[in-house]
VEXLO-47123 format. One line per field, with one value per residue (C-alpha): x, y, z; residue in one letter; residue number from 1. Coordinates in steps of 0.02 Angstrom, whole numbers, plus 50000, padded with zeros to 5 digits. Example, Ala and Ser with C-alpha at 12.3 -4.5 7.8 and 13.67 -1.06 7.14 Angstrom:
residues 2
px <- [50615 | 50684] $
py <- [49775 | 49947] $
pz <- [50390 | 50357] $
rest <- [a | s] $
nr <- [1 | 2] $
This chain:
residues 387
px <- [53311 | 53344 | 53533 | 53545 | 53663 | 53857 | 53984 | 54048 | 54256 | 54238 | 54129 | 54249 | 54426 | 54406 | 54601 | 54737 | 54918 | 54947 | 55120 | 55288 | 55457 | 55612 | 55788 | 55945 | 56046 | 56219 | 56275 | 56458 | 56521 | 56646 | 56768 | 56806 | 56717 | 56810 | 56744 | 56813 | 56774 | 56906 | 57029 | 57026 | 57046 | 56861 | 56825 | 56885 | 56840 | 56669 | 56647 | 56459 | 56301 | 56165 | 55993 | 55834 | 55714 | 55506 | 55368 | 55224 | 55058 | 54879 | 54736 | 54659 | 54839 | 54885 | 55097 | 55229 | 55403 | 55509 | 55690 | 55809 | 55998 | 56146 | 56317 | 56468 | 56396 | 56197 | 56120 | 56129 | 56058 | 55910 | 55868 | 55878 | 55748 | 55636 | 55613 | 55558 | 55432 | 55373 | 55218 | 55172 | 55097 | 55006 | 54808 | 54826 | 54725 | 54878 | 54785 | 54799 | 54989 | 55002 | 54905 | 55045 | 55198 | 55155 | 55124 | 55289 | 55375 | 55291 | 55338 | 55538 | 55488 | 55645 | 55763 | 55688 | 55615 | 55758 | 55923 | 55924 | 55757 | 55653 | 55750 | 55708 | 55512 | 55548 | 55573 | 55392 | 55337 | 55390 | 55325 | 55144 | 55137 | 55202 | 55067 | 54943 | 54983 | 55004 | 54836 | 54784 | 54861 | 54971 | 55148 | 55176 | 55200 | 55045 | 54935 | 55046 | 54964 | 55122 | 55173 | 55280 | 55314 | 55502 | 55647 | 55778 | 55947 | 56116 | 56246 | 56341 | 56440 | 56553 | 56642 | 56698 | 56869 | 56964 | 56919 | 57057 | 57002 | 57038 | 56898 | 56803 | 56797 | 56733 | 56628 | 56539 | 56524 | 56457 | 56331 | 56275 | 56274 | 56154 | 56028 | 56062 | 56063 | 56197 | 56364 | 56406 | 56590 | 56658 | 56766 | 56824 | 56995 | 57133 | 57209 | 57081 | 57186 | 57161 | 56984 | 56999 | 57110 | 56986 | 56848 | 56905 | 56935 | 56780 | 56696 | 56795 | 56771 | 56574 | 56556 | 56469 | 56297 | 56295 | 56235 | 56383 | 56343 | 56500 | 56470 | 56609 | 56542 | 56536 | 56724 | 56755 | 56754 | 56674 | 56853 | 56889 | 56706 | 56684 | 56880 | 56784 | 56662 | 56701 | 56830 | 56700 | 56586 | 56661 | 56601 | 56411 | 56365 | 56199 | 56258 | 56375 | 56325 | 56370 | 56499 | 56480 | 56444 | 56255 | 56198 | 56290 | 56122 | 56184 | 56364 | 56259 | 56145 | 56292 | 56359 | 56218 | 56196 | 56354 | 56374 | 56280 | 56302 | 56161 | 56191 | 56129 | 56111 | 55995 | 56049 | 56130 | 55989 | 55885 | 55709 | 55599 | 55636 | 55802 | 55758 | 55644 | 55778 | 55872 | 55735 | 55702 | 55897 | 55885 | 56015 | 55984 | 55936 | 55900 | 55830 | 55904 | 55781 | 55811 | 55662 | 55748 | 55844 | 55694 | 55583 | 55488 | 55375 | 55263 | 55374 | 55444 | 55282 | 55279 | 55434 | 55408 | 55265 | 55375 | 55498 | 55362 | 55281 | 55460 | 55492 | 55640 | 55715 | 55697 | 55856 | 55816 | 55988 | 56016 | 55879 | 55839 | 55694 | 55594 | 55632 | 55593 | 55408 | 55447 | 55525 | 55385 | 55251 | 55342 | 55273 | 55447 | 55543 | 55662 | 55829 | 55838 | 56006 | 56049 | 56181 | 56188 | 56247 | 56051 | 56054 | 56079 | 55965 | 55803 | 55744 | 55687 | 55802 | 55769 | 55769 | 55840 | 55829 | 55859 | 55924 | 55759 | 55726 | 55572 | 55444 | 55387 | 55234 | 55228 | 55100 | 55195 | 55379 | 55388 | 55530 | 55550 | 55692 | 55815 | 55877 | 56046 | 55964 | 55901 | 56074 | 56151 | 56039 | 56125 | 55983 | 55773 | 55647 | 55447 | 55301 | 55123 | 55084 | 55086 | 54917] $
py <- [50839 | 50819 | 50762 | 50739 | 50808 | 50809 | 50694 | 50785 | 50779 | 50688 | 50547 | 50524 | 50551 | 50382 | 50332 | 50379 | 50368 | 50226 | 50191 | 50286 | 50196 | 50294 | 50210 | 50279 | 50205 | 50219 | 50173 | 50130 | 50192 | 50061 | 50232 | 50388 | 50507 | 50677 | 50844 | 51029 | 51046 | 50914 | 50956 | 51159 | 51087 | 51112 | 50948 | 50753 | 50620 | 50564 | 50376 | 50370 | 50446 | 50442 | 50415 | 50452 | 50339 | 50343 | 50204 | 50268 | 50136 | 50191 | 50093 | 50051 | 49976 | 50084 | 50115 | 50228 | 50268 | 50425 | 50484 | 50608 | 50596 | 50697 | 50667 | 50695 | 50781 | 50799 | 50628 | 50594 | 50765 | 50713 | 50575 | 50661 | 50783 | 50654 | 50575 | 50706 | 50759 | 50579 | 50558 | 50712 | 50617 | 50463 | 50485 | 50620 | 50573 | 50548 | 50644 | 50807 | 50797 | 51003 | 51028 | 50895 | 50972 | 51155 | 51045 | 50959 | 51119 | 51184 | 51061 | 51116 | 51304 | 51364 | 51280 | 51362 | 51309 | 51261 | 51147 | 51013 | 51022 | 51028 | 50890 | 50795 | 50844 | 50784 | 50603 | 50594 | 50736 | 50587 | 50460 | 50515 | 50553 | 50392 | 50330 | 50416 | 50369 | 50181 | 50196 | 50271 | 50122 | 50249 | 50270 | 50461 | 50554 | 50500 | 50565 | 50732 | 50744 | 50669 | 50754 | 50610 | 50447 | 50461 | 50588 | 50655 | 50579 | 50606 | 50529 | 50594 | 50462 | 50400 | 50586 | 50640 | 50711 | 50576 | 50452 | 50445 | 50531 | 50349 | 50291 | 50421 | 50393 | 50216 | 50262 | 50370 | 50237 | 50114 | 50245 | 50278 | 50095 | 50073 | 50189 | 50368 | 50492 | 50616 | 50648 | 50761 | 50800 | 50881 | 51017 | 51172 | 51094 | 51216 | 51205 | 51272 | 51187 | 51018 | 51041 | 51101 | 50953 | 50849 | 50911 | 50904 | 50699 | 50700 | 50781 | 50716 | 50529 | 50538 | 50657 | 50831 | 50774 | 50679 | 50806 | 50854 | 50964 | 51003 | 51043 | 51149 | 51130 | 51318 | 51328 | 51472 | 51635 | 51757 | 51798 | 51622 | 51580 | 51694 | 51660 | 51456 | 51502 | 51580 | 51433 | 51323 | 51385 | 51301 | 51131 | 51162 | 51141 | 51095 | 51183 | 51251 | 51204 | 51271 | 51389 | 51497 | 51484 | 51432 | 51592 | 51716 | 51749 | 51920 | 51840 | 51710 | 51786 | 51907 | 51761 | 51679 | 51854 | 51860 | 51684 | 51573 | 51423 | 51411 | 51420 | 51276 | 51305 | 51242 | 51105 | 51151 | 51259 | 51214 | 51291 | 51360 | 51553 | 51520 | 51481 | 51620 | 51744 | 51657 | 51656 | 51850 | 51879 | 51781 | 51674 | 51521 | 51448 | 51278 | 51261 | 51108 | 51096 | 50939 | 50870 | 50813 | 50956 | 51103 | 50997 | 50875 | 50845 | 50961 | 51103 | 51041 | 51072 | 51232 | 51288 | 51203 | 51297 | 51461 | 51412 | 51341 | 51522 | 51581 | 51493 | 51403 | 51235 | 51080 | 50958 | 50890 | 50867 | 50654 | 50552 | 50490 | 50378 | 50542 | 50647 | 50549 | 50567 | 50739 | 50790 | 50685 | 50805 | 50968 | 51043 | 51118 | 50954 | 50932 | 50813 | 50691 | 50651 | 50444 | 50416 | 50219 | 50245 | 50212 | 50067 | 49938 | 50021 | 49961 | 49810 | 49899 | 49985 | 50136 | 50088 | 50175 | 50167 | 50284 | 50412 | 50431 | 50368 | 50278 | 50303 | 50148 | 50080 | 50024 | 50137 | 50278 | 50302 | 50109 | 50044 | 49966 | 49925 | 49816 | 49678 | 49776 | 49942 | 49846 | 49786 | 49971 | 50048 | 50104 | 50195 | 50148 | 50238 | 50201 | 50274 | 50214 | 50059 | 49960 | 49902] $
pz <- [54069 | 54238 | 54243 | 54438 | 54577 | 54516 | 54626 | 54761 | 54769 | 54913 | 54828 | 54668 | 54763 | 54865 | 54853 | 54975 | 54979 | 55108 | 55103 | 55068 | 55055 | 55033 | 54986 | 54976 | 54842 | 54788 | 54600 | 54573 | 54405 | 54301 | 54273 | 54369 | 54259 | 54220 | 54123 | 54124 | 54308 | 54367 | 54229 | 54301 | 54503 | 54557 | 54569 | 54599 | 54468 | 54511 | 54554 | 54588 | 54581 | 54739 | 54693 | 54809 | 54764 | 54834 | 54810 | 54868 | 54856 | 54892 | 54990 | 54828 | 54786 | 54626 | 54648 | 54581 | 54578 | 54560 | 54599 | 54627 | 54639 | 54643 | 54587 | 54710 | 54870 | 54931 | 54920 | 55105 | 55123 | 55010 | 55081 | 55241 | 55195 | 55103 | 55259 | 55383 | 55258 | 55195 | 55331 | 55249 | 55109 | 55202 | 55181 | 55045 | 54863 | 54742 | 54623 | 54690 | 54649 | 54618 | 54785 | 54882 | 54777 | 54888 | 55054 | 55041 | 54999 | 55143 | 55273 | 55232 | 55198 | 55291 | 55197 | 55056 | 54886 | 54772 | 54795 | 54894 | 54996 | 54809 | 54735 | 54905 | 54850 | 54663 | 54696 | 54799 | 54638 | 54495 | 54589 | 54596 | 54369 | 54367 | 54485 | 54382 | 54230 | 54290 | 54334 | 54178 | 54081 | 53987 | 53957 | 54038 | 53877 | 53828 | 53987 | 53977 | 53774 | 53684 | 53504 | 53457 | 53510 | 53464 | 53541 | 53424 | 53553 | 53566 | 53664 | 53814 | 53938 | 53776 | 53750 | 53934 | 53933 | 54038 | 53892 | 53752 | 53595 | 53523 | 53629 | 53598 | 53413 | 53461 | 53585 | 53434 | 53322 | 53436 | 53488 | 53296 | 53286 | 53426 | 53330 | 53429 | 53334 | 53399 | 53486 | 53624 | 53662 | 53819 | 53830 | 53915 | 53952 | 54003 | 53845 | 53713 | 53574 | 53664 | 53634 | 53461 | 53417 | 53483 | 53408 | 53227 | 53278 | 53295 | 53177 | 53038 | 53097 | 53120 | 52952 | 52921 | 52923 | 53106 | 53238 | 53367 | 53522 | 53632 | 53831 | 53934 | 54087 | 54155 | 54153 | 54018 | 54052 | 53964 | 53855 | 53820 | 53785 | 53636 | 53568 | 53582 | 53522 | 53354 | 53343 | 53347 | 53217 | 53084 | 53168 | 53130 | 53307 | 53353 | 53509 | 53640 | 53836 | 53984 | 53901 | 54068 | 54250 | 54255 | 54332 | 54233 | 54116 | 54055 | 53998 | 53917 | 53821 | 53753 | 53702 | 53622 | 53518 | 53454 | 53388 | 53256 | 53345 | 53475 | 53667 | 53788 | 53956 | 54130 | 54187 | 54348 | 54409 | 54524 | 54526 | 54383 | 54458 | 54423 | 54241 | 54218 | 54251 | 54109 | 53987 | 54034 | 53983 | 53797 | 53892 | 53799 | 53634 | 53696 | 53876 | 53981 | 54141 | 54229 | 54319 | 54487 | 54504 | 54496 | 54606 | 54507 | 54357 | 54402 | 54415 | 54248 | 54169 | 54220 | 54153 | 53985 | 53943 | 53977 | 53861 | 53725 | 53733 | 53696 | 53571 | 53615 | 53589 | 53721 | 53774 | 53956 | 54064 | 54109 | 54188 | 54010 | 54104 | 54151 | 54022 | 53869 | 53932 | 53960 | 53811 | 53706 | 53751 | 53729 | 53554 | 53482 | 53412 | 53569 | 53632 | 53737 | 53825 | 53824 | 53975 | 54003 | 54176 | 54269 | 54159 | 54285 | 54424 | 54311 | 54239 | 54069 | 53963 | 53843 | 53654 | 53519 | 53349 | 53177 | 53288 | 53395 | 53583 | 53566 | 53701 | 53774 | 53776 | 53966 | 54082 | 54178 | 54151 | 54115 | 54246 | 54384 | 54509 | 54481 | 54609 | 54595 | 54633 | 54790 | 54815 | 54799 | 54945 | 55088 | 55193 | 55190 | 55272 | 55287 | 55313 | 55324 | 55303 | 55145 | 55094] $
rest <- [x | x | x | x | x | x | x | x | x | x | x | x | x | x | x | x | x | x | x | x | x | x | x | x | x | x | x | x | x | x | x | x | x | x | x | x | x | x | x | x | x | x | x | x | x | x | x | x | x | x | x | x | x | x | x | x | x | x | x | x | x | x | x | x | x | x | x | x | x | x | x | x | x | x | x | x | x | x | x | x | x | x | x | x | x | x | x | x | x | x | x | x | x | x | x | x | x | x | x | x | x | x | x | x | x | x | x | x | x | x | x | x | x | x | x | x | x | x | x | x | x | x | x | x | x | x | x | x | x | x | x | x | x | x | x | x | x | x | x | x | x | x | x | x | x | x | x | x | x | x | x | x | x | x | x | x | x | x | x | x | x | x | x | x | x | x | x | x | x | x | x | x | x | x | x | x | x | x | x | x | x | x | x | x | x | x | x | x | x | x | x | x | x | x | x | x | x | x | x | x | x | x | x | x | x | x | x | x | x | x | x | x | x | x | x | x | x | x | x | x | x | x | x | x | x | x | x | x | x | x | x | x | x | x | x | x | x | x | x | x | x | x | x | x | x | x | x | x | x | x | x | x | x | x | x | x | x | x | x | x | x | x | x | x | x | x | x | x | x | x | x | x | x | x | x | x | x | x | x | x | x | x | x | x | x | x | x | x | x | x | x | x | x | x | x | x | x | x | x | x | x | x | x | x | x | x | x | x | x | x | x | x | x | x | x | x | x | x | x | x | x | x | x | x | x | x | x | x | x | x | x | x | x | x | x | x | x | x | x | x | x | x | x | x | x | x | x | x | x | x | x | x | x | x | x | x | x | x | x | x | x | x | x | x | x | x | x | x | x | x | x | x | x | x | x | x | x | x | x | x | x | x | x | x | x | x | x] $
nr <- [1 | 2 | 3 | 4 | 5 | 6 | 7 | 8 | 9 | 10 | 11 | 12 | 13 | 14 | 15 | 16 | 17 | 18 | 19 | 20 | 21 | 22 | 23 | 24 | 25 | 26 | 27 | 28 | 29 | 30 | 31 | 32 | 33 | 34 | 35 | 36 | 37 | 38 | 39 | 40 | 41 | 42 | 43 | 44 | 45 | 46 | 47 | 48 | 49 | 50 | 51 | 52 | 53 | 54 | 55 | 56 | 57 | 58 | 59 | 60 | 61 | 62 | 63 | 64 | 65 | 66 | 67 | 68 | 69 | 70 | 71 | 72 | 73 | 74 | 75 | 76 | 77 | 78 | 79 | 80 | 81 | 82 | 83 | 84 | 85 | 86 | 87 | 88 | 89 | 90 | 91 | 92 | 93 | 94 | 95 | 96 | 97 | 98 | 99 | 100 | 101 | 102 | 103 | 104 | 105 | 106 | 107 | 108 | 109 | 110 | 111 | 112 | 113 | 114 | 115 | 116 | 117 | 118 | 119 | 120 | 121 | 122 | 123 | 124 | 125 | 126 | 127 | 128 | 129 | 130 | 131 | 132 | 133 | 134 | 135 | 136 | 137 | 138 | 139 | 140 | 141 | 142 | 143 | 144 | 145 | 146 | 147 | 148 | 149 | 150 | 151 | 152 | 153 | 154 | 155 | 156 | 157 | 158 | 159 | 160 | 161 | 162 | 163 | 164 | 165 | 166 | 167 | 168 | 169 | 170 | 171 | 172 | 173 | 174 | 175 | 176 | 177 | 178 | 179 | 180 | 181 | 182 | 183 | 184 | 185 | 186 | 187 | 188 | 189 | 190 | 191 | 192 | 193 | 194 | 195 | 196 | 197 | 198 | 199 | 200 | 201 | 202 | 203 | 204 | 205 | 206 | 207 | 208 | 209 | 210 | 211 | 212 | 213 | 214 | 215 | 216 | 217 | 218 | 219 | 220 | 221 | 222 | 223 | 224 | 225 | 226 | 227 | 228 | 229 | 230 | 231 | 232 | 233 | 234 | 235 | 236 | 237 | 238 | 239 | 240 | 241 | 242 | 243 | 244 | 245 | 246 | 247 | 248 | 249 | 250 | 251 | 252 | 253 | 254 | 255 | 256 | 257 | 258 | 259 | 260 | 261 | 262 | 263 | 264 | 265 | 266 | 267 | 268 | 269 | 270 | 271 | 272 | 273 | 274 | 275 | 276 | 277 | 278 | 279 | 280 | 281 | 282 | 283 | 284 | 285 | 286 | 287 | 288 | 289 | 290 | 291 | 292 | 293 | 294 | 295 | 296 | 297 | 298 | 299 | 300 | 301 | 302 | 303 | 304 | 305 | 306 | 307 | 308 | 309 | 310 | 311 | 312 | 313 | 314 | 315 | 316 | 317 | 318 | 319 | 320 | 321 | 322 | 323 | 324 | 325 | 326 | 327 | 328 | 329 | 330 | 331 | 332 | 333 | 334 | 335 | 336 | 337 | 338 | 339 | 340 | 341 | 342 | 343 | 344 | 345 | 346 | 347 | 348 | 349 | 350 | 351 | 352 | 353 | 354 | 355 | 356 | 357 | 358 | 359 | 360 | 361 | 362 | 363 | 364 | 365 | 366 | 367 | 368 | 369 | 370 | 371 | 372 | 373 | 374 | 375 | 376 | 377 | 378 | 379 | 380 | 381 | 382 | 383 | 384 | 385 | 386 | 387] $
């Protein structure tokens, strides 16, 4: 049977990324926000959160949307770096998004390929699934290969230690209430028996069976992080995160060997390197890779399928919008954190319900820009020009 020539790359990739817009936004948060790191003097109250945002369209017209962000310091520097690299992308096919990831990466090599200059590549990285999957006519998780269609979530923004335990205790059943599944507490206050006191609050007011996770925020030292830690066994923890500096993977996985109560830790670093040398320690139980922060969604795939062959449990750090979709395709039943404080930077909001985070059914990550996300920006940049 004579089946005929096969299309050459250059016949089926006919699209090319046309236009790049970059905005620099700047979301105000309703309350100072306080953990362990302003309680122990190493940081001010934070008041808002910088997001990098990039639309990028193609000549064919197919769009997307990522972001980055960072929270106190860096998101001018992001936005910076997004936009000397942006022309970079104009008359590139958005499929080849592993192939673009390197060139971006490339175009900033000196300033390395972690921190700042990869989250600065994630936003244009996120932007192109999402294009793809738009494309697709599928909701992300579903073009990754989803598992589930539902996260197991807990919540995070109610239990920050600035808030009154009262409030706390309210913010917990109003969370339950709304269908998530789980509470997370912070701690790591100066006074361990602050924490403790709070923690039996809350344990006794949500009930044994409700899963609790407590976060410290890398302010214990390896002394006070084991006396914690066997305190805290008692609790039935689904987990204790950040109970050390981030890059302390030998304290960490000490720690995770000598306790039953799993150890959580990722969030704060910033490439997948940096995570293999804490999967190569046993530093972790649960992973908690955060998509913006190690460069993208294609450096999050990467890292997920080290941890998968390890065997290890899945809880993505904020950005619920990106990491539902993430978390939804990882095999081991995962977390997904819900913070409410993007909320008003999209025009779709994440549903919960029975304790899950349902993923939604519109193509790519599902959201789009608000009118007070347009309102928030502070900086724009394009390049191209928009079909």
């Amino acid at each position: 049977m004579n089946v005929g020539p096969m299309n050459t790359v250059s016949e089926v990739a006919q699209d090319r990324i046309a236009w790049v817009r970059l905005s620099s936004v700047t979301l105000p948060l309703a309350t100072p926000i306080s953990d362990a790191k302003v309680f122990t003097g190493r940081q001010k109250p934070m008041t808002e959160v910088a997001l990098l945002f990039a639309e990028v369209s193609t000549e064919q017209g197919h769009e997307g949307i990522g972001f980055s962000y960072s929270k106190r310091a860096g998101g001018p520097g992001q936005f910076a770096h997004a936009k000397e690299i942006a022309g970079e992308l104009i008359g590139e096919d958005p499929s080849d998004i592993g192939r673009i990831w390197t060139k971006l990466v490339w175009a900033g090599a000196s300033v390395g390929r972690s921190g700042l200059a990869t989250q600065a590549v994630a936003a244009f990285d996120i932007a192109l699934w999402d294009l793809k999957a738009r494309r697709a006519g599928l909701p992300l998780a579903k073009l990754l290969g989803a598992h589930r269609d539902s996260v197991r979530c807990y919540n995070t923004s109610g239990g920050f230690l600035h808030t009154p335990i009262e409030q706390v205790l309210d913010n917990a059943t109003a969370s339950l209430a709304s269908g998530i599944g789980g509470i997370k507490l912070k701690v790591g206050h100066p006074d361990g028996k602050h924490d403790l006191a709070r923690l039996t609050a809350v344990r006794e007011h949500i009930g044994d069976d409700v899963p609790l996770m407590v976060d410290a925020n890398q302010q214990w030292d390896r002394p006070a992080a084991q006396r914690m830690g066997r305190a805290m066994e008692e609790f039935g923890l689904v987990w204790i995160e950040e109970p050390l500096d981030a890059y302390d993977a030998a304290g960490h996985a000490a720690l995770a060997a000598s306790l039953d109560t799993p150890v959580a830790t990722g969030e704060m670093l910033a490439s997948v390197a940096e995570h293999v040398e804490l999967i190569r320690h046993g530093a972790a139980d649960v992973v908690q890779p955060d998509a913006p922060r190690i460069g993208g969604i294609t450096q999050f795939l990467k890292l997920a399928a080290l941890a998968e062959h390890h065997q290890l449990q899945l809880a993505p750090h904020f950005a619920m919008e990106i990491h539902l979709h993430l978390a939804a395709a990882y095999p081991i039943e995962p977390w997904v954190e819900h913070f409410d404080w993007l909320e008003p930077l999209f025009d779709e909001h994440m549903e919960t319900r029975d304790g899950r985070m349902l993923v939604p059914s519109r193509p790519g990550l599902g959201i789009t820009l608000s009118d007070r996300a347009r309102a928030w920006t502070v900086a724009a940049h394009e390049a191209g020009s928009r079909p």
